[in-house]
C-alpha positions as CSV (number, residue, x, y, z in Angstrom):
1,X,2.8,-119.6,2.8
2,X,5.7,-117.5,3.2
3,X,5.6,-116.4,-0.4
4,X,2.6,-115.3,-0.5
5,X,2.5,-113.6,2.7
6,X,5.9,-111.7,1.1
7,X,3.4,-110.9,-2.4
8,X,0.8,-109.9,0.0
9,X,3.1,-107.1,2.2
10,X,5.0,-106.3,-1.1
11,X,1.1,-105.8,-3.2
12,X,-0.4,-103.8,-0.3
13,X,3.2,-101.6,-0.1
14,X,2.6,-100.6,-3.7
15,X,-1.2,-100.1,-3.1
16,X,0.2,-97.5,-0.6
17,X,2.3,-96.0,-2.6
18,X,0.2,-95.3,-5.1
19,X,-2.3,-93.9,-2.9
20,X,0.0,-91.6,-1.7
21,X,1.3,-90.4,-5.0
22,X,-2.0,-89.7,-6.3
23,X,-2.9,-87.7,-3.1
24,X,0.6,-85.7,-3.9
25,X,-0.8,-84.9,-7.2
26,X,-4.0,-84.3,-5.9
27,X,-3.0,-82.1,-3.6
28,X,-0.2,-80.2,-6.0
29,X,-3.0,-79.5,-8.6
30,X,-5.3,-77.9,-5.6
31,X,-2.5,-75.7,-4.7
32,X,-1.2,-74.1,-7.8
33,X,-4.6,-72.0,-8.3
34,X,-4.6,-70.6,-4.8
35,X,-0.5,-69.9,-6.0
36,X,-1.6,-68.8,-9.2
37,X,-4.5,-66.7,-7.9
38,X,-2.2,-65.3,-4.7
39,X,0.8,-64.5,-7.6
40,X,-1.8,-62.4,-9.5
41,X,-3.1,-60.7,-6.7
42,X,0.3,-60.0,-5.1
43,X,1.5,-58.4,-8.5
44,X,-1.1,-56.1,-8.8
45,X,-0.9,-52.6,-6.2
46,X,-3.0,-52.7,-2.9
47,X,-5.3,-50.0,-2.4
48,X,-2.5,-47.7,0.1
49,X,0.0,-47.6,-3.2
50,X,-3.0,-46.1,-5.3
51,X,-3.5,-42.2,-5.6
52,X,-6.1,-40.9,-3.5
53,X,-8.9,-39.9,-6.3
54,X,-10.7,-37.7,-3.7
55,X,-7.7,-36.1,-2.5
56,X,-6.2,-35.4,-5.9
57,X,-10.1,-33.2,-7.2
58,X,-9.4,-31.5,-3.4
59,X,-5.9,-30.5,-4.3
60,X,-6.5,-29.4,-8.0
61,X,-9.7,-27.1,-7.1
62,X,-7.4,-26.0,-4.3
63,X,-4.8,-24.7,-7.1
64,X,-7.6,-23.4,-8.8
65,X,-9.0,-21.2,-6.0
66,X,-5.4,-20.0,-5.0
67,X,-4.7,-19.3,-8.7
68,X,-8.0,-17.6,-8.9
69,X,-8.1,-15.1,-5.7
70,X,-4.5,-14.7,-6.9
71,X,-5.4,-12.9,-9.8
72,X,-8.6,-11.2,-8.5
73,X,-6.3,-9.7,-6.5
74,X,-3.6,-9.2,-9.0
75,X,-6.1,-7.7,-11.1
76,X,-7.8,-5.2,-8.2
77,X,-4.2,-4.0,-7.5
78,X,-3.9,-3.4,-11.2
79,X,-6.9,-1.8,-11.9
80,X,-6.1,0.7,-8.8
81,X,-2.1,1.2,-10.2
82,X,-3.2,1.8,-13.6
83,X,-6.3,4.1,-12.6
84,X,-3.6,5.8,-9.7
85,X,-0.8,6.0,-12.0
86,X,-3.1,7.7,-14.4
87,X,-4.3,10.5,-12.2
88,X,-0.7,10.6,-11.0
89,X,0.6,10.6,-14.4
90,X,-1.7,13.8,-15.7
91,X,-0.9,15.6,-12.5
92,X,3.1,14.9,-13.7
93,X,3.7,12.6,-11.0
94,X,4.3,9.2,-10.2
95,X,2.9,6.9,-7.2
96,X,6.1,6.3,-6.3
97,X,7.0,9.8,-5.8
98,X,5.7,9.6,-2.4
99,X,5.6,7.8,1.1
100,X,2.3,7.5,2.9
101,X,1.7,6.8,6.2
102,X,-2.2,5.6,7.6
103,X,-4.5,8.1,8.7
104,X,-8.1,8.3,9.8
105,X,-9.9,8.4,6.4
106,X,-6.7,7.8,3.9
107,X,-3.1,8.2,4.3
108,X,-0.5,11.6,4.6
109,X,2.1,11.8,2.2
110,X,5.5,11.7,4.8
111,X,7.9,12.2,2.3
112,X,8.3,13.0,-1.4
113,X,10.9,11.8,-3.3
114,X,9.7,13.2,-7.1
115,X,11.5,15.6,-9.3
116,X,10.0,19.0,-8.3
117,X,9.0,21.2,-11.0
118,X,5.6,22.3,-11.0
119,X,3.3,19.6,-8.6
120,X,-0.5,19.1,-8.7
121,X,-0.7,16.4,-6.0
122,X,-2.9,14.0,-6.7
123,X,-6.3,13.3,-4.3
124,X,-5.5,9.6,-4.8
125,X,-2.2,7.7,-4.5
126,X,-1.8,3.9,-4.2
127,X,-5.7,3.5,-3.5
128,X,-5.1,5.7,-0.9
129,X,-7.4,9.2,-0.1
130,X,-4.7,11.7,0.8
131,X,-6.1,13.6,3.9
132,X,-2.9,15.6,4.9
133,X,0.9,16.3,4.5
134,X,3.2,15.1,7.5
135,X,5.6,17.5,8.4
136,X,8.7,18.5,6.9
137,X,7.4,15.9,3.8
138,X,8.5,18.7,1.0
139,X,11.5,20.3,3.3
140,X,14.4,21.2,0.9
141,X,12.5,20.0,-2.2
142,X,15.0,22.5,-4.2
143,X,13.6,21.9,-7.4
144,X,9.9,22.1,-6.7
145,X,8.6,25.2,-8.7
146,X,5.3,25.2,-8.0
147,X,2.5,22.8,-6.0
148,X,-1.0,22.6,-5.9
149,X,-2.9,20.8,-2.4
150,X,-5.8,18.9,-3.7
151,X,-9.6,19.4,-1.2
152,X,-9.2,16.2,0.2
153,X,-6.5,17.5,2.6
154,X,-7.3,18.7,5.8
155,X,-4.0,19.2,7.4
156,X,-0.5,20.3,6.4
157,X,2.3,19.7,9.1
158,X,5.0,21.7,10.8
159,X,7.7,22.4,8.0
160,X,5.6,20.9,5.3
161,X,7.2,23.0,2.5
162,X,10.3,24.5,4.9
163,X,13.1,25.9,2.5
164,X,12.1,24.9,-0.9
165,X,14.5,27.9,-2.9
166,X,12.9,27.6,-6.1
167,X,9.1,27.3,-5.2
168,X,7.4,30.6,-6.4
169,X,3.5,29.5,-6.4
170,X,1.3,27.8,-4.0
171,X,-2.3,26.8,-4.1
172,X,-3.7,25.8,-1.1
173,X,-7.0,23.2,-0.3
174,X,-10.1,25.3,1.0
175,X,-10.3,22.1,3.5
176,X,-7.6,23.3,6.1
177,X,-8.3,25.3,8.7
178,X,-4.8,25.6,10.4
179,X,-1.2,26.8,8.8
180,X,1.6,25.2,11.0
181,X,4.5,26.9,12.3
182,X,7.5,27.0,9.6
183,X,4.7,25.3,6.6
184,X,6.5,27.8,3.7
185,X,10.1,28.9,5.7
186,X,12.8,30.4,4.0
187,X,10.5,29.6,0.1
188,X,13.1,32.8,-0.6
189,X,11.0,32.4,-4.5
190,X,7.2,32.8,-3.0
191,X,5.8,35.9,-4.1
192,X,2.1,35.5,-4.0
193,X,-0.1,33.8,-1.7
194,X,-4.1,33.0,-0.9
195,X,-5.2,31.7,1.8
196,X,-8.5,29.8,1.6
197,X,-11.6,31.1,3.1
198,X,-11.7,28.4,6.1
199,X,-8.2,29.1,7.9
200,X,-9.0,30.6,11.5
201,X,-5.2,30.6,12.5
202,X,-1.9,30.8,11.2
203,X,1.4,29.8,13.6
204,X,4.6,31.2,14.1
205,X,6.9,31.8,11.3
206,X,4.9,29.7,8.8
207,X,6.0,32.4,5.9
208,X,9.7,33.4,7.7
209,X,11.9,35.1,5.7
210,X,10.1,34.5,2.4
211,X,11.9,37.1,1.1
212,X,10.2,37.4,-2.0
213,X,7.0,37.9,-1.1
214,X,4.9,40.8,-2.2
215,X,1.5,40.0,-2.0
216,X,-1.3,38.2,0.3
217,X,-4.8,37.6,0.7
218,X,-6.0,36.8,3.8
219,X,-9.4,35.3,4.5
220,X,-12.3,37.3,7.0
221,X,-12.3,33.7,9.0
222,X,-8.6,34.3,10.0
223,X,-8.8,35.5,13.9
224,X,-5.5,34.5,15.0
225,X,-1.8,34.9,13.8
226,X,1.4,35.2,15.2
227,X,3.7,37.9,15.1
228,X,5.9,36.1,13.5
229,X,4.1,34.8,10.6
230,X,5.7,37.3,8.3
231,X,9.0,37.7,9.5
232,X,11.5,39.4,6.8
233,X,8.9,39.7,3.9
234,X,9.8,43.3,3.9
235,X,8.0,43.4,0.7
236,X,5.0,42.4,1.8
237,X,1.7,43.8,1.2
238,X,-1.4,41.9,2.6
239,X,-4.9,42.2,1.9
240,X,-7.4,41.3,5.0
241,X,-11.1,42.2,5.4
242,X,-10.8,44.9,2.8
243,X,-7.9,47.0,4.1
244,X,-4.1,46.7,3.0
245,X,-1.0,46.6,5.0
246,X,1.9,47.6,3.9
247,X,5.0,45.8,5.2
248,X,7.0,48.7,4.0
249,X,5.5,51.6,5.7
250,X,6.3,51.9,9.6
251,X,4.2,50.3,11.7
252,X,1.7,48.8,9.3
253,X,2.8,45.2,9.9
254,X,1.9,46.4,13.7
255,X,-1.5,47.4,12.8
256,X,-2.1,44.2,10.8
257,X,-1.4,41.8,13.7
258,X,-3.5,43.7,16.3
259,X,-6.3,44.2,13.7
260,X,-6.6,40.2,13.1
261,X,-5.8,39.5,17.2
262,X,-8.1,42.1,18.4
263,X,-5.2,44.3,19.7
264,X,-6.2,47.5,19.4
């Protein structure tokens, strides 16, 4: 009885193990799919290590647009510098002659830096309309032989042209209305100048001691002009609503300041 209660606990023991090895298995071969499948998975990048496709076309076209209004740009400035630097260029000058400051309506050349000789000043520099020459922008310009003021300026500064030795001609813009004090003082090589039709005044010593000077016209608009204007130009003989005045004859240089003041 003993024996085969011993069988009995020994049979059912290896009944149970059994059992429980074929639920190891069973569960071993459930698990390695889920492994194999979470392996897989885990190897392959998540959707944060990808590039952003969206953000990548948003980038490029923003490249694109940069490298476009870039060269828009590029190419406006271009056009301008080729189409400036031609008109400065058959006016022998350069853009970079000059200095420009703002201005209502353009810019005023504040200081030239060119080579002198004879100067036809373009109406246009660096995109820019030239309305009017600051003062003292040409002072001491010693090689400057001749200049000519394009229309589009309207005003000319104190000094503007003060003690240029070599400068012997000068046309001036039918635009201005007003000759500043010390414009042409001490040009010691002037010896001919027009004033435009226009000009109602001319300030003090704008034509001091151009000793050269033998000749000016003088426009019927002129009504006021300092006694100074001509100052040692004791050559001098001006032309003004049809009469001449002859600096070198006594008293004529008297007569030709009252006559354009209205002191008679």
């Amino acid at each position: 009885m003993n024996k085969m209660k011993k069988l009995s606990a020994i049979l059912l023991c290896a009944a149970m193990l059994t059992l429980t090895a074929c639920n190891s298995e069973n569960n071993d071969s459930a698990d390695k799919p889920s492994n194999s499948s979470s392996s897989t998975s885990s190897s392959k990048p998540d959707d944060t290590s990808k590039p952003d496709d969206t953000s990548v076309p948003e980038s490029s076209s923003d490249s694109e647009n940069s490298t476009d209004n870039s060269s828009e740009v590029s190419s406006d400035n271009s056009g301008n510098s080729e189409s400036n630097s031609s008109e400065a260029s058959n006016n022998g000058t350069s853009d970079k002659d000059y200095q420009l400051m703002s201005a209502e309506g353009g810019a005023v050349i504040y200081k030239y830096k060119g080579a002198g000789g004879d100067l036809v000043i373009p109406s246009t520099i660096q995109g820019y309309k030239i309305v009017g020459i600051d003062e003292y922008a040409f002072q001491k310009c010693d090689t400057l032989t001749s200049v000519v003021i394009p229309d589009s300026v309207t005003t000319i500064g104190n000094g503007a042209f003060t003690e240029c030795p070599a400068l012997k001609s000068v046309t001036l813009p039918s635009t201005v209305t007003y000759i500043d004090k010390h414009t042409f003082y001490k040009c010691t090589a002037l010896t001919e100048i027009v004033i435009p039709e226009g000009v109602t005044e001319i300030d003090r010593n704008a034509f001091y001691n151009c000793s050269a000077l033998e000749k000016a016209t003088l426009p019927d608009s002129l009504k006021k002009i300092s006694n100074t204007v001509f100052e040692g130009c004791d050559k001098l003989v001006i032309t003004y609503k049809g009469k001449t005045y002859d600096f070198t004859v006594v008293n004529q240089d008297t007569l030709f300041y009252n006559a354009v003041n209205g002191w008679f």
